[in-house]
PDB file with one MODEL, atoms N, CA, C and O in Angstrom:
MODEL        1
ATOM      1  N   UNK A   1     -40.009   2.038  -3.933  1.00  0.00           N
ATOM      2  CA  UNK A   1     -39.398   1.207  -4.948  1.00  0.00           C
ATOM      3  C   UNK A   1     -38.532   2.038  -5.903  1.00  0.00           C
ATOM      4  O   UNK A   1     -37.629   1.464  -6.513  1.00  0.00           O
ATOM      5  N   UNK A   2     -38.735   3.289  -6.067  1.00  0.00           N
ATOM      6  CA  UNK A   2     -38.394   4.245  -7.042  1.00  0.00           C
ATOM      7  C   UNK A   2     -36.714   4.631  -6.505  1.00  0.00           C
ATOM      8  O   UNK A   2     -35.612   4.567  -7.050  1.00  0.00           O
ATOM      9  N   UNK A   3     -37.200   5.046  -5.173  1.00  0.00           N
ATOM     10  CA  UNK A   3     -35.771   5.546  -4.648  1.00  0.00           C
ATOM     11  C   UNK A   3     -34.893   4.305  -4.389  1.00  0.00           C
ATOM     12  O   UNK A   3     -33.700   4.568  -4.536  1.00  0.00           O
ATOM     13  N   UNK A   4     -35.131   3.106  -4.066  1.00  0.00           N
ATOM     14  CA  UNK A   4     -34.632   1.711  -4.197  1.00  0.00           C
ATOM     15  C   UNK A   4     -33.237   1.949  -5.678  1.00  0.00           C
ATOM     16  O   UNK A   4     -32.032   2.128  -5.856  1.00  0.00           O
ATOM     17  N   UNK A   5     -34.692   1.754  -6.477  1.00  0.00           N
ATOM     18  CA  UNK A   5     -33.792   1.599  -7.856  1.00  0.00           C
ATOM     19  C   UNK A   5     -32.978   2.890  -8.227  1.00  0.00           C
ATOM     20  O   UNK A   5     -32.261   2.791  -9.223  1.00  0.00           O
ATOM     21  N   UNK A   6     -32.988   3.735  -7.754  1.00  0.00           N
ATOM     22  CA  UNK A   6     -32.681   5.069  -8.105  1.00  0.00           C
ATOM     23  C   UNK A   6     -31.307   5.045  -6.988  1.00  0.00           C
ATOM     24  O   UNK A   6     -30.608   6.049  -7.123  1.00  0.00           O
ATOM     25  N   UNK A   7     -30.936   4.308  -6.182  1.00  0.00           N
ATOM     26  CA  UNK A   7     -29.879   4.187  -5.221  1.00  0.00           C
ATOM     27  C   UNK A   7     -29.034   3.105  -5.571  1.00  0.00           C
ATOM     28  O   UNK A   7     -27.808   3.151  -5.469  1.00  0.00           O
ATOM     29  N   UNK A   8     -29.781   1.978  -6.047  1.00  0.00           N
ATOM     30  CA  UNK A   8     -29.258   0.726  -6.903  1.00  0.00           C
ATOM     31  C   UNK A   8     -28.340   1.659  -8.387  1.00  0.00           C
ATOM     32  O   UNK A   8     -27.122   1.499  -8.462  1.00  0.00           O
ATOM     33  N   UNK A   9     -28.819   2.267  -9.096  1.00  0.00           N
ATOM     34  CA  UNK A   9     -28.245   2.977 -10.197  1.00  0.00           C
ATOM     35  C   UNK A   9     -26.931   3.951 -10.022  1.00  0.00           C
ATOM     36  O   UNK A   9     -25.860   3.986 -10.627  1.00  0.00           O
ATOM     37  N   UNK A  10     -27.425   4.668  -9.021  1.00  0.00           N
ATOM     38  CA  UNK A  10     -26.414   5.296  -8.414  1.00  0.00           C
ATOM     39  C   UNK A  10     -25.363   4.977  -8.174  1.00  0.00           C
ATOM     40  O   UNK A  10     -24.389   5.593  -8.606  1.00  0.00           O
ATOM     41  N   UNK A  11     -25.246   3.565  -7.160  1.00  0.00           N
ATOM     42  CA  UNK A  11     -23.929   2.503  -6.387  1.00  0.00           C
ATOM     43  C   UNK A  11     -23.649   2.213  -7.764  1.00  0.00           C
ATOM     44  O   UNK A  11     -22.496   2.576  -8.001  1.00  0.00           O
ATOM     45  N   UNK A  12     -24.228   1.691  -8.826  1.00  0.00           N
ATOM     46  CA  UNK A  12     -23.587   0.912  -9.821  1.00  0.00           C
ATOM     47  C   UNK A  12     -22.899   1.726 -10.575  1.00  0.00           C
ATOM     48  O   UNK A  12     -21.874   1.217 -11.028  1.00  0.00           O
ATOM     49  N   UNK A  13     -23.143   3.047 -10.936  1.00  0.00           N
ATOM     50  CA  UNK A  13     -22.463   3.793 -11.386  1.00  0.00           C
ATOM     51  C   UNK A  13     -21.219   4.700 -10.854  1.00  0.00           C
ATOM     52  O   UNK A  13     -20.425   5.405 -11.476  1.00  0.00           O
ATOM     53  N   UNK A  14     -21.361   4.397  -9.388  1.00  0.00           N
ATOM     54  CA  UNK A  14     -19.722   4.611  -8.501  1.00  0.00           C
ATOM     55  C   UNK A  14     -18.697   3.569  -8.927  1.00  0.00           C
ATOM     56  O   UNK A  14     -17.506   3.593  -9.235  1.00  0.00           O
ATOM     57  N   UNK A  15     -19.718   2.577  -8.810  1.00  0.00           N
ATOM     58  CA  UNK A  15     -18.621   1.443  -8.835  1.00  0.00           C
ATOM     59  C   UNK A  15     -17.604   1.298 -10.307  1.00  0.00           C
ATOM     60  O   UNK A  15     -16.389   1.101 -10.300  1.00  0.00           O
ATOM     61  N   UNK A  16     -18.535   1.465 -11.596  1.00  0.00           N
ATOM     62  CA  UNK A  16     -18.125   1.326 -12.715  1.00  0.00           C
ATOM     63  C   UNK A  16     -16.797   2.594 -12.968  1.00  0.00           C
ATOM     64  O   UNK A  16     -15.682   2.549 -13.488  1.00  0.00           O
ATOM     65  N   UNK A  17     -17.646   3.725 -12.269  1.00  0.00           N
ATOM     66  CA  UNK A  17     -16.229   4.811 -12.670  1.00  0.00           C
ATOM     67  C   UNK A  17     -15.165   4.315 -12.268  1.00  0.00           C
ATOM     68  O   UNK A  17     -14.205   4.376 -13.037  1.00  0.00           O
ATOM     69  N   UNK A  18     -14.956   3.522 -10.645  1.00  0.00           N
ATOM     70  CA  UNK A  18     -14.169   3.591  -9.960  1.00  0.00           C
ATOM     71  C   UNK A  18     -13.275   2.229 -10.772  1.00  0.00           C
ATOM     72  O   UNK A  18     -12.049   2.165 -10.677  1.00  0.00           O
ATOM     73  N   UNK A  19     -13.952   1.360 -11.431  1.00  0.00           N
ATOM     74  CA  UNK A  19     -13.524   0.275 -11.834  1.00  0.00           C
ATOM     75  C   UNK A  19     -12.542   0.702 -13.036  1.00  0.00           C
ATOM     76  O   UNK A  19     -11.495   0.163 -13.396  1.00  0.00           O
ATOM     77  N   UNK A  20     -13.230   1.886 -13.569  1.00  0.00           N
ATOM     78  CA  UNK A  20     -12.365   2.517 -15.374  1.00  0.00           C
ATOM     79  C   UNK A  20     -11.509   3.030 -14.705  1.00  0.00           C
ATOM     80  O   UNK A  20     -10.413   2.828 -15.227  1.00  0.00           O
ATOM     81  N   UNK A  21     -11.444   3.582 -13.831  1.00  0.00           N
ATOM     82  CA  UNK A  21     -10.117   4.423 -13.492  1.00  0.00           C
ATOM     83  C   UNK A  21      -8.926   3.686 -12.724  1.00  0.00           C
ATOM     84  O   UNK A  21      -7.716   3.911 -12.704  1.00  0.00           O
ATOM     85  N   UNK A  22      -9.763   2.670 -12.063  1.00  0.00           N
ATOM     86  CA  UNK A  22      -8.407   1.751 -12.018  1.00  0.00           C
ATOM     87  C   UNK A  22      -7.924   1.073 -12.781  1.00  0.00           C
ATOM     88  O   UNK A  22      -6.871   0.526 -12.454  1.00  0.00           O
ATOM     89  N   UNK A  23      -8.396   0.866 -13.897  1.00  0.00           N
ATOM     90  CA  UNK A  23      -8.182   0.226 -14.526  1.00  0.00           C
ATOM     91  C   UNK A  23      -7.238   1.311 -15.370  1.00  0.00           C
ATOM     92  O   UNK A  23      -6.134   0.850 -15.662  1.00  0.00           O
ATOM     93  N   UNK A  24      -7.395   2.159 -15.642  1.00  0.00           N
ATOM     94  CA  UNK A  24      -6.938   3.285 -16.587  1.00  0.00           C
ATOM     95  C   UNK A  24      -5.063   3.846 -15.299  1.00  0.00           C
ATOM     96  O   UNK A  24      -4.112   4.512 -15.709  1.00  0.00           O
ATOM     97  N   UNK A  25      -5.196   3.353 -14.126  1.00  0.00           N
ATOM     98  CA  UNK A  25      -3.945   3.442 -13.495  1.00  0.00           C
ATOM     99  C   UNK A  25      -3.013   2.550 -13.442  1.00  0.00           C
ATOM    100  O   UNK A  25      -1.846   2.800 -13.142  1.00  0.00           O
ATOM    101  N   UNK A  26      -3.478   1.398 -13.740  1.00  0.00           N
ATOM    102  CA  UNK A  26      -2.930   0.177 -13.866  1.00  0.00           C
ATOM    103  C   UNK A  26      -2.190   0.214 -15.287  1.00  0.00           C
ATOM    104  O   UNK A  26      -1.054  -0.186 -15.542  1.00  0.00           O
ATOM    105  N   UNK A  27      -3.034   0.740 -16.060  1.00  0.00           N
ATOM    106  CA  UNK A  27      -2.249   0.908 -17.583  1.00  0.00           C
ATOM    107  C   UNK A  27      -1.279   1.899 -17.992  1.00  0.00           C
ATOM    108  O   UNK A  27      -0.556   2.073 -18.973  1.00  0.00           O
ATOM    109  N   UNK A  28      -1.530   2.532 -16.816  1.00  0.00           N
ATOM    110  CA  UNK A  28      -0.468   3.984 -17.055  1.00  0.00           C
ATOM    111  C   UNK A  28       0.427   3.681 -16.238  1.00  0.00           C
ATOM    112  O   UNK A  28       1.311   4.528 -16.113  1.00  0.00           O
ATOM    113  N   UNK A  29       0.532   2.567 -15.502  1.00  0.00           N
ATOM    114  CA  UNK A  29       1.588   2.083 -14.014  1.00  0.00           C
ATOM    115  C   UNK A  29       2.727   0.960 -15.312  1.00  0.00           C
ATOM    116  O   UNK A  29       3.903   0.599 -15.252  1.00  0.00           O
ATOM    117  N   UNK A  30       1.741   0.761 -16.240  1.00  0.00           N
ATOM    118  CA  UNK A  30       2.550  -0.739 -17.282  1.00  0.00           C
ATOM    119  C   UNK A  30       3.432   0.308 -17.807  1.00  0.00           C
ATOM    120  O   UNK A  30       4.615  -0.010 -17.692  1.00  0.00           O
ATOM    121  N   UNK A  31       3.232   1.496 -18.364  1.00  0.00           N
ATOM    122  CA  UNK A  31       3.941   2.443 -19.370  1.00  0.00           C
ATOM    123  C   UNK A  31       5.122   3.184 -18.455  1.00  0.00           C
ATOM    124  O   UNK A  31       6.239   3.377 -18.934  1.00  0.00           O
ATOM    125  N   UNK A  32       4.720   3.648 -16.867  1.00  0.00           N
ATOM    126  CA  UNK A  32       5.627   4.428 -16.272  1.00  0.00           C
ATOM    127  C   UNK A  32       6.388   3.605 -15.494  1.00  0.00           C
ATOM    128  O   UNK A  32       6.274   3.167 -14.350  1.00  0.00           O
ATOM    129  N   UNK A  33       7.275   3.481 -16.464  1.00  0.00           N
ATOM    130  CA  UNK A  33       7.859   1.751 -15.661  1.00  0.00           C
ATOM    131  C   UNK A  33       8.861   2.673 -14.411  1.00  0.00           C
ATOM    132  O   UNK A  33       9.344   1.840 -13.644  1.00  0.00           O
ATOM    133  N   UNK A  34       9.247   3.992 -14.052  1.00  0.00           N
ATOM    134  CA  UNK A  34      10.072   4.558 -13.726  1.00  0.00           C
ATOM    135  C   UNK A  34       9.337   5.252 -12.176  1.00  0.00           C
ATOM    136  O   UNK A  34       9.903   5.738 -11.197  1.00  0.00           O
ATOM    137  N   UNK A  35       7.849   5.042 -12.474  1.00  0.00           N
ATOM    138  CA  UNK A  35       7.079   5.467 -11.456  1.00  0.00           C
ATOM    139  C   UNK A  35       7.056   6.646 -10.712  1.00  0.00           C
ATOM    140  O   UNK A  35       6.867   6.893  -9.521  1.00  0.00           O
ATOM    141  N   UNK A  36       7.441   7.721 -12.304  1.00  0.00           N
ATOM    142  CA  UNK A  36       7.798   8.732 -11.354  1.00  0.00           C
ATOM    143  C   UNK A  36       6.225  10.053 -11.979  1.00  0.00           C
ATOM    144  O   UNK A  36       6.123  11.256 -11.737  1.00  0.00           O
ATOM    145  N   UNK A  37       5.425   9.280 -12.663  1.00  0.00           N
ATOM    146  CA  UNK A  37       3.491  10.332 -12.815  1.00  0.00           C
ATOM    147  C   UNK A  37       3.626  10.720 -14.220  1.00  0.00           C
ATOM    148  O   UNK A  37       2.949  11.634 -14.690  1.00  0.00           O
ATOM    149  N   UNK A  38       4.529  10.017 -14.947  1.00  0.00           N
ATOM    150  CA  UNK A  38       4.658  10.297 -16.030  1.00  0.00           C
ATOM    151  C   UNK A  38       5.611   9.515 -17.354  1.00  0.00           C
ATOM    152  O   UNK A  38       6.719   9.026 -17.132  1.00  0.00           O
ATOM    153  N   UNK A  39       5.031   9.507 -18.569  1.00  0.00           N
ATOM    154  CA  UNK A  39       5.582   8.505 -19.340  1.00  0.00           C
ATOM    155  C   UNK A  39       6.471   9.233 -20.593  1.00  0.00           C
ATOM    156  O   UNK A  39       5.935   9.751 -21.572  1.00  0.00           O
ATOM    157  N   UNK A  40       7.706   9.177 -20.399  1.00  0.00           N
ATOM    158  CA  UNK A  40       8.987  10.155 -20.995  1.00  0.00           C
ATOM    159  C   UNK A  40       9.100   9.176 -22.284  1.00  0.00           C
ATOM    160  O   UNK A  40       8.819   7.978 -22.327  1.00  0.00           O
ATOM    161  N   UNK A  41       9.506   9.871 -23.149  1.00  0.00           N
ATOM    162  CA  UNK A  41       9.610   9.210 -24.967  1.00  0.00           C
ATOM    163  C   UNK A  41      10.428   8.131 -24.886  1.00  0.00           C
ATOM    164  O   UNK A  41      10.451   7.266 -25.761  1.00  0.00           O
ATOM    165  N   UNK A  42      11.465   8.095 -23.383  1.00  0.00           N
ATOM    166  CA  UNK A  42      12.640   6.794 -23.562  1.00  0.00           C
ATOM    167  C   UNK A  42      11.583   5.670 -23.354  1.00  0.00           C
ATOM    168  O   UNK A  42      11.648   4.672 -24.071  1.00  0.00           O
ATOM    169  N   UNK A  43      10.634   5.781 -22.427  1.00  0.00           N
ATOM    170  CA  UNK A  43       9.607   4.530 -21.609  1.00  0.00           C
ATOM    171  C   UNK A  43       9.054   4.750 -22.789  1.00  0.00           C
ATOM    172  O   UNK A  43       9.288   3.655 -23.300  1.00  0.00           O
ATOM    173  N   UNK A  44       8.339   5.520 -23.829  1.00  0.00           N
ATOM    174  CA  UNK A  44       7.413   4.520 -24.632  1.00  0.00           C
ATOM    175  C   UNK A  44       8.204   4.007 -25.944  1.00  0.00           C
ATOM    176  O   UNK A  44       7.843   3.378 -26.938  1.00  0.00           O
ATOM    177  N   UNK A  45       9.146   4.417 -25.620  1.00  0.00           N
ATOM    178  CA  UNK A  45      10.036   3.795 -27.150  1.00  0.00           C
ATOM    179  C   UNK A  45      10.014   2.048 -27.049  1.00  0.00           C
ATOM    180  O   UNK A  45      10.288   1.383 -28.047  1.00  0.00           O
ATOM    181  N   UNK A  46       9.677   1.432 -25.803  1.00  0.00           N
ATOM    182  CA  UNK A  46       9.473   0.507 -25.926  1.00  0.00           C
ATOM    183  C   UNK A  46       8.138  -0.252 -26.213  1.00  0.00           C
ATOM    184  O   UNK A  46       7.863  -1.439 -26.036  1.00  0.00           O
ATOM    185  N   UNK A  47       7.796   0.217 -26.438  1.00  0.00           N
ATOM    186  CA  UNK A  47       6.227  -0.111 -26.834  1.00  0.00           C
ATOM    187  C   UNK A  47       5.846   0.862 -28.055  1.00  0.00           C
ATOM    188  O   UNK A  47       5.569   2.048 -27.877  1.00  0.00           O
ATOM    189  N   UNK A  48       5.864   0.112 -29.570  1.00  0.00           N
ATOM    190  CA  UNK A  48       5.390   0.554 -31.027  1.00  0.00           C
ATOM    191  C   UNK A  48       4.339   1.566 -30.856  1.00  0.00           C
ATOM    192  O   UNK A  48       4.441   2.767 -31.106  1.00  0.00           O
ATOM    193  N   UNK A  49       3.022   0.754 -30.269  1.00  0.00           N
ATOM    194  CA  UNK A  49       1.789   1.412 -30.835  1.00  0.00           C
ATOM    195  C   UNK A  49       1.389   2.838 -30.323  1.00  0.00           C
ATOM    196  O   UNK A  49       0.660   3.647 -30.898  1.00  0.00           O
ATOM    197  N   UNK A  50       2.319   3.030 -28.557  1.00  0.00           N
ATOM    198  CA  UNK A  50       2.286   4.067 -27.807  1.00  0.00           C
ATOM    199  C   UNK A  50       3.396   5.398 -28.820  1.00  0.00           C
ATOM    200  O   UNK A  50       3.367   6.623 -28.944  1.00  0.00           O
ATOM    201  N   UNK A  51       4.242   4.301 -29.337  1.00  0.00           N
ATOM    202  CA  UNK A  51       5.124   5.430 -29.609  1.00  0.00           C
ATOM    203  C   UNK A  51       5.241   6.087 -30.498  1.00  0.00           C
ATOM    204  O   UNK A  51       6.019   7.042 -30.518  1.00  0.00           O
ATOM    205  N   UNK A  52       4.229   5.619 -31.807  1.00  0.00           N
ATOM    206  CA  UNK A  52       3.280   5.499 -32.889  1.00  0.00           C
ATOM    207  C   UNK A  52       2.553   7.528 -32.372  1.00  0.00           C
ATOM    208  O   UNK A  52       2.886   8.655 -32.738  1.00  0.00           O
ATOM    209  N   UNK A  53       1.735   7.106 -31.621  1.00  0.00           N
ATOM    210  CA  UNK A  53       1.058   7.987 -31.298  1.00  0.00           C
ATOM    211  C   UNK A  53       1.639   9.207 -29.802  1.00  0.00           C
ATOM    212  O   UNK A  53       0.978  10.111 -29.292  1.00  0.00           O
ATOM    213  N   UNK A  54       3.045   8.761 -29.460  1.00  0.00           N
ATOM    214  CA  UNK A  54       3.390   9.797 -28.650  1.00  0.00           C
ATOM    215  C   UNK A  54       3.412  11.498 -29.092  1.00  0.00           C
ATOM    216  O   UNK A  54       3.252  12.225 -28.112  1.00  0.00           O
ATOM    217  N   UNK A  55       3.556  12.110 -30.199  1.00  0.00           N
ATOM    218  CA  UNK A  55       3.325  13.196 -30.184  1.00  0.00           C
ATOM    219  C   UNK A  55       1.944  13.696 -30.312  1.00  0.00           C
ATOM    220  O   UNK A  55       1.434  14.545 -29.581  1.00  0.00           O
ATOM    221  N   UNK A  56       1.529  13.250 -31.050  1.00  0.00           N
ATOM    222  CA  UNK A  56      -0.210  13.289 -30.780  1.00  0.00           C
ATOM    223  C   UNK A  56      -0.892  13.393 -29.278  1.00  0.00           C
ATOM    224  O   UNK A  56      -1.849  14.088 -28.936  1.00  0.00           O
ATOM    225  N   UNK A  57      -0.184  12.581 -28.579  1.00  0.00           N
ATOM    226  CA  UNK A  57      -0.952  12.677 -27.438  1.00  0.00           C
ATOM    227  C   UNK A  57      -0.261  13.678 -26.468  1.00  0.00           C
ATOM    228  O   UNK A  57      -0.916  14.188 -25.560  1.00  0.00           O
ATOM    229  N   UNK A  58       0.516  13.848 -26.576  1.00  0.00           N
ATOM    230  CA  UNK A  58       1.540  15.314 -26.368  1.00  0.00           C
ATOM    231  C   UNK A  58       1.263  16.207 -26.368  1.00  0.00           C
ATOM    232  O   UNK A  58       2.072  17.009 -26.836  1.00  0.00           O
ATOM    233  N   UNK A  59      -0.010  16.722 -25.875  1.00  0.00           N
ATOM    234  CA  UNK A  59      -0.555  18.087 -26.358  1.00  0.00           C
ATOM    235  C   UNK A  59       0.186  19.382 -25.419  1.00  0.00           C
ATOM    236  O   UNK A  59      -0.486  20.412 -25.477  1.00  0.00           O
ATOM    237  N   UNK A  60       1.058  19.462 -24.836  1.00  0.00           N
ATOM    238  CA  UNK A  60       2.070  20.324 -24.712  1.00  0.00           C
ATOM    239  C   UNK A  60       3.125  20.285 -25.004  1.00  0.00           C
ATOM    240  O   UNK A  60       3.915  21.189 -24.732  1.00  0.00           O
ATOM    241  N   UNK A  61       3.484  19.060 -25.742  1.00  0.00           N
ATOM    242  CA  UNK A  61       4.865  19.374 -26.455  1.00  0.00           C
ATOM    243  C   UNK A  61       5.795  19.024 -25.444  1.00  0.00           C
ATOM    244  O   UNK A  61       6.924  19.229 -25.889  1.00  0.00           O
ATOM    245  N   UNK A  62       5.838  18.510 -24.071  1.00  0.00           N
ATOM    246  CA  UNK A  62       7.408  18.656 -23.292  1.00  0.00           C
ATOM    247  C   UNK A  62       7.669  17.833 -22.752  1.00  0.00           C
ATOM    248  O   UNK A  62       7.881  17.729 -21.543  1.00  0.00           O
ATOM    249  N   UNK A  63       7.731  16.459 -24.233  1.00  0.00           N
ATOM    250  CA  UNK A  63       8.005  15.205 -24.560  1.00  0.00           C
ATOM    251  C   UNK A  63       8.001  14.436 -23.294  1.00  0.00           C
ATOM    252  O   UNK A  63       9.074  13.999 -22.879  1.00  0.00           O
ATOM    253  N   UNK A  64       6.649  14.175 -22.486  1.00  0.00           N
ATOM    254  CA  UNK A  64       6.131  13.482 -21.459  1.00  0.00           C
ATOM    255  C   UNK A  64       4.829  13.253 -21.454  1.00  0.00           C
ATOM    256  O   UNK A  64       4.100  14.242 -21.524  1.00  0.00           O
ATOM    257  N   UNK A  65       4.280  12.050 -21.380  1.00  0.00           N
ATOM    258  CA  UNK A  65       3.107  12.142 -21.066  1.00  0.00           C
ATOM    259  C   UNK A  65       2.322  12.270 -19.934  1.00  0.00           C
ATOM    260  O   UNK A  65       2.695  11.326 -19.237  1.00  0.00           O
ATOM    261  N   UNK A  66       1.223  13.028 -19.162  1.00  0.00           N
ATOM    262  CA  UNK A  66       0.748  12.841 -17.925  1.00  0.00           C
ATOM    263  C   UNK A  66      -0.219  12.272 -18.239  1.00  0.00           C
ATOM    264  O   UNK A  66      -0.502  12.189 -19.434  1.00  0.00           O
ATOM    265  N   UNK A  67      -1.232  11.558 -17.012  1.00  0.00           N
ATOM    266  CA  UNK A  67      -1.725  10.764 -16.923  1.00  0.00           C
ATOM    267  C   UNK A  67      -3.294  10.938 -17.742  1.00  0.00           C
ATOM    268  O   UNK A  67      -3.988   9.994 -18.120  1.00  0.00           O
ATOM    269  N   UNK A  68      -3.585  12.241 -17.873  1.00  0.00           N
ATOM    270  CA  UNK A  68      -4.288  13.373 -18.483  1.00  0.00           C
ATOM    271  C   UNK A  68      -4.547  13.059 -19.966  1.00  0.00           C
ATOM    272  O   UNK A  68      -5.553  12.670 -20.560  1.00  0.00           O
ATOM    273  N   UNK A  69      -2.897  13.458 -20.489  1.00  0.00           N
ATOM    274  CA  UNK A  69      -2.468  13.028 -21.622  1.00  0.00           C
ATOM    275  C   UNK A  69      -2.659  11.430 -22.014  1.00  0.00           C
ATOM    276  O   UNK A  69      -3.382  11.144 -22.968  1.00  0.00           O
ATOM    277  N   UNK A  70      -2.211  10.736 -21.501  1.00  0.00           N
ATOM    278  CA  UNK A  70      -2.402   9.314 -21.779  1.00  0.00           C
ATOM    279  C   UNK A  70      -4.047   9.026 -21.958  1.00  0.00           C
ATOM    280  O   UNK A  70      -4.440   8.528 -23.012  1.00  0.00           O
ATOM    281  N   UNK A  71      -4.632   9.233 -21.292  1.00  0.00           N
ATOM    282  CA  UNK A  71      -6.242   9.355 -21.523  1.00  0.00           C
ATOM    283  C   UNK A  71      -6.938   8.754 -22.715  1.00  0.00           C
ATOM    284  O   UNK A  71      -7.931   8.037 -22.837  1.00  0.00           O
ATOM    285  N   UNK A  72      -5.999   9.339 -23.625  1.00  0.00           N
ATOM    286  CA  UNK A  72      -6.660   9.499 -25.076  1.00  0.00           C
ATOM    287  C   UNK A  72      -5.913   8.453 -26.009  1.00  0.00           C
ATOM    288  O   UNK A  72      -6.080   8.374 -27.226  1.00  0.00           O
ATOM    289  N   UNK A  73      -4.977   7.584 -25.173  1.00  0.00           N
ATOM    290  CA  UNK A  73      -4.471   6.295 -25.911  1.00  0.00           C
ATOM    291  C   UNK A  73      -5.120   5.347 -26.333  1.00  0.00           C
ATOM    292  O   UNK A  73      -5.844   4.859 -25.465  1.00  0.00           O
ATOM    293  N   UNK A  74      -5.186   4.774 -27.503  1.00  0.00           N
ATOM    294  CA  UNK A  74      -5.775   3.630 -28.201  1.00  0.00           C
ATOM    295  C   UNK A  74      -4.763   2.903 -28.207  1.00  0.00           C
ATOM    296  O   UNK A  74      -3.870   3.110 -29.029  1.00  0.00           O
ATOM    297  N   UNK A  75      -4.665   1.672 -27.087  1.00  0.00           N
ATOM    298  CA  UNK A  75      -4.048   0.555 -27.369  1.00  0.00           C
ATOM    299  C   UNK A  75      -3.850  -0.144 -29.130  1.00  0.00           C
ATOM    300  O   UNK A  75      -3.253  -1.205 -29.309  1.00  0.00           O
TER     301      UNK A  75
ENDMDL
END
C-alpha cells in the first residue's frame, strides 16, 4: 500500500511539473511573438507590465530576454 501511494505521489508530481512548464512555454510563446527563444525590448514594448519590469529581469544586460530570464515575471 505504501509503495502504491508512494508511486501515486510520484506520477502526480511529474505531471504537475510538466503541466507548469507548459504552461510557463505557452507564456513565453504569447511574448516571443517573433519565435525566435527570445523576447527583444521591441516585443515587450507592447505589453506595459512586461516592459515595466524588462530591465530587472535582464540580468545580463543584452536587452533580450531568455526563457531563463523570463522565469521571474510577475504578470
Amino acid at each position: 500500500m505504501k509503495q502504491l501511494f508512494a508511486a501515486f505521489s510520484l506520477m502526480f508530481l511529474v505531471i504537475s511539473a510538466t503541466v507548469l512548464a507548459s504552461q510557463m512555454d505557452v507564456r513565453f510563446a504569447k511574448f516571443d511573438t517573433n519565435a525566435d527563444g527570445e523576447i527583444s525590448l521591441t516585443e515587450a514594448t507592447k505589453h506595459d507590465n512586461l516592459l515595466k519590469q524588462f530591465a530587472d529581469l535582464d540580468e545580463n544586460g543584452d536587452q533580450v530576454l531568455s526563457e531563463q530570464e523570463f522565469e521571474k515575471f510577475k504578470p
